[in-house]
N, C-alpha and C positions, 0 to 999 in steps of 0.2 A: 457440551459446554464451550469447545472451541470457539464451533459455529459463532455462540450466543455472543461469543467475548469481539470476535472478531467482526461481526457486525455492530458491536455496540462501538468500538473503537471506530470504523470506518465511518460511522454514522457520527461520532465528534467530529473526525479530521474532516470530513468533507464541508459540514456545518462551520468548522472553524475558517477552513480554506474560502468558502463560499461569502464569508464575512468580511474578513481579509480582500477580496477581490472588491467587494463593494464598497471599503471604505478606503482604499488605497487605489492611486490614480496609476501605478507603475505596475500593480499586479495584476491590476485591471488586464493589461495587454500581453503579461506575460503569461499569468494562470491558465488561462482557454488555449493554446500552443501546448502547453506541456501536456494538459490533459488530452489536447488533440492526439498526438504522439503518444501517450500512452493507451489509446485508446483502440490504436491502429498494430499495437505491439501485441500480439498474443499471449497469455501467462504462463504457455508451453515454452516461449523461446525464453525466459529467462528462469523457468523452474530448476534447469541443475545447476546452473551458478547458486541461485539461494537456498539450495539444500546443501550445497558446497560450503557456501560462505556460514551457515550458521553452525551446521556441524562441527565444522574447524572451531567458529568461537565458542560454541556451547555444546560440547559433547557428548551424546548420550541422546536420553528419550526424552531432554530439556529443549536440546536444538532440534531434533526433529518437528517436536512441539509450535516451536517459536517460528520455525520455516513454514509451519501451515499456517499458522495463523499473519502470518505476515506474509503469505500467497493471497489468502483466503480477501487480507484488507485491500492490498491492491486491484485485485479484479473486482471487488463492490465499490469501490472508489471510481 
């Protein structure tokens, strides 16, 4: 069910972002940069920071939860 969530959710953001670029002249240039960059970032090099950061804010089996799944949109993104 992660999986399912976190692909449904990437699959909004991207379709969102991907609109947003097209109907905005300033996104236009900046959106394709960041996606560069992040595309060039492996999801290893930020995974203990975001099992850090969400554990601290949501502790338990809630943030471990919410760090996959918010792994999981970044790298389908």
């Amino acid at each position: 069910m992660r999986m399912f969530a976190a692909l449904f959710l990437s699959i909004l953001i991207s379709v969102g972002v991907g609109i947003y670029a097209a109907v905005s002249n300033k996104a236009e240039g900046i959106i394709p940069s960041v996606v560069g960059i992040f595309q060039a970032l492996p999801i290893l090099a930020f995974f203990p920071f975001v099992i850090y950061v969400f554990v601290f804010l949501l502790p338990g089996y809630i943030g471990i939860n919410a760090a996959v799944v918010f792994l999981i949109i970044t790298s389908m993104i």
